[in-house]
C-alpha positions in Angstrom: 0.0 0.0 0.0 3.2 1.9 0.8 4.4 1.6 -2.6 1.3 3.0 -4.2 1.3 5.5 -2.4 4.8 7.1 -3.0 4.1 6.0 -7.0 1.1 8.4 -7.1 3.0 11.1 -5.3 5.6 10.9 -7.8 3.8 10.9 -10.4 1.8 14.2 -9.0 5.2 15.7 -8.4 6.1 14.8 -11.7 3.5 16.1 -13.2 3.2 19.6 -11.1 7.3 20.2 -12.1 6.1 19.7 -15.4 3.1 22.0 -15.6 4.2 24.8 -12.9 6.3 26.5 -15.5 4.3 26.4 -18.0 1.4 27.9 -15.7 3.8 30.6 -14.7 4.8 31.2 -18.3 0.7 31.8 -19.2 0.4 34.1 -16.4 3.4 36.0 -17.4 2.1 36.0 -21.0 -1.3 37.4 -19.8 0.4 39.7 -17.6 2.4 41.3 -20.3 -0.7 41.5 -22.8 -2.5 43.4 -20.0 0.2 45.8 -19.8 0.2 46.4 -23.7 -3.2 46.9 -23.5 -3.2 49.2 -20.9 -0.7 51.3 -22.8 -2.2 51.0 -25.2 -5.5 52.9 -23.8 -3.2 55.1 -22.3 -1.9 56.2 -26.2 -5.7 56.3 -27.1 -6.6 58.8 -24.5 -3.9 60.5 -25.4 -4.6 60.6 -29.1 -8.4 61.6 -28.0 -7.7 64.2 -26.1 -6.0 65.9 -28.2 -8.3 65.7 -30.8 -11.0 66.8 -28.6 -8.6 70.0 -27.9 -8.1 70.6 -31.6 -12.0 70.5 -32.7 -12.7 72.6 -30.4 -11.9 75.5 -32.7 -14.9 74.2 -34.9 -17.7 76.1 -33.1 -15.4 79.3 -33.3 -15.4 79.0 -37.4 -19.1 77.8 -37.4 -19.8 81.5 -35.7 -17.4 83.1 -37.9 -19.2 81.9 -40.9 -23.1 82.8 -39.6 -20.9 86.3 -38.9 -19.4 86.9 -42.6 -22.9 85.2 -44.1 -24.4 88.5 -42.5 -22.2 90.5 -43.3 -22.2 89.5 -47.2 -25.9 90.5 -46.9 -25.1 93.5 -45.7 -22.9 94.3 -48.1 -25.2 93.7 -51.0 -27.7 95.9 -49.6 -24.5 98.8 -49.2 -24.0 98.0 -52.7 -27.6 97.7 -53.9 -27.9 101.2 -51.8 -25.1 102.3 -53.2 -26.1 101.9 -57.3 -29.5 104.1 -56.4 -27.5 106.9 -55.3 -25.0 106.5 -58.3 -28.4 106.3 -60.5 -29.9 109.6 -58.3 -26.8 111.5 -58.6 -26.0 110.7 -62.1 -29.9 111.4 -63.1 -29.3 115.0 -61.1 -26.1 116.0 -63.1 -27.1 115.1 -66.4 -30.5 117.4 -66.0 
C-alpha cells in the first residue's frame, strides 16, 4: 500500500514540475498583454484628447461663418444702396 502511495506522489510531483512553469509562463504572457493593453488605452486617451482640444476651434469658425454670411448681406444691400445713389446722382447731373 506503501508503494502505491509514493508511486502516485511521484507521479503528482512529476506532473506539477512539469506543468508549474508552464502555468507561470501563461500568467506571465497574460500579464504582459494586459500591460500592452493598458498602454495601449493610455496612447488612445492621449490621441483623443488631443483631438478633442483641436476640434474645439470648430464652433469658433461655425460663428465666424453665420458672422461673414451677414455680413455678405449686408454688403449687398451697401452695394444695392449704393447703385441708387449713383443712379440719383448721375440722373441730377445730367438734367
Amino acid at each position: 500500500m506503501e508503494s502505491v502511495v509514493n508511486i502516485l506522489w511521484l507521479i503528482l510531483l512529476i506532473i506539477t514540475v512539469l506543468i508549474l512553469p508552464y502555468l507561470i509562463y501563461l500568467l506571465h504572457s497574460t500579464w504582459k498583454a494586459s500591460k500592452n493593453i493598458e498602454r495601449y488605452f493610455t496612447e488612445m486617451k492621449i490621441a483623443g484628447s488631443g483631438i478633442a482640444n483641436n476640434t474645439e476651434n470648430i464652433k469658433a469658425l461655425d460663428d465666424t461663418i453665420q458672422v461673414a454670411s451677414g455680413m455678405l448681406e449686408v454688403a449687398g444691400n451697401i452695394n444695392t444702396h449704393a447703385e441708387t445713389i449713383e443712379v440719383t446722382l448721375a440722373g441730377r447731373t445730367n438734367k
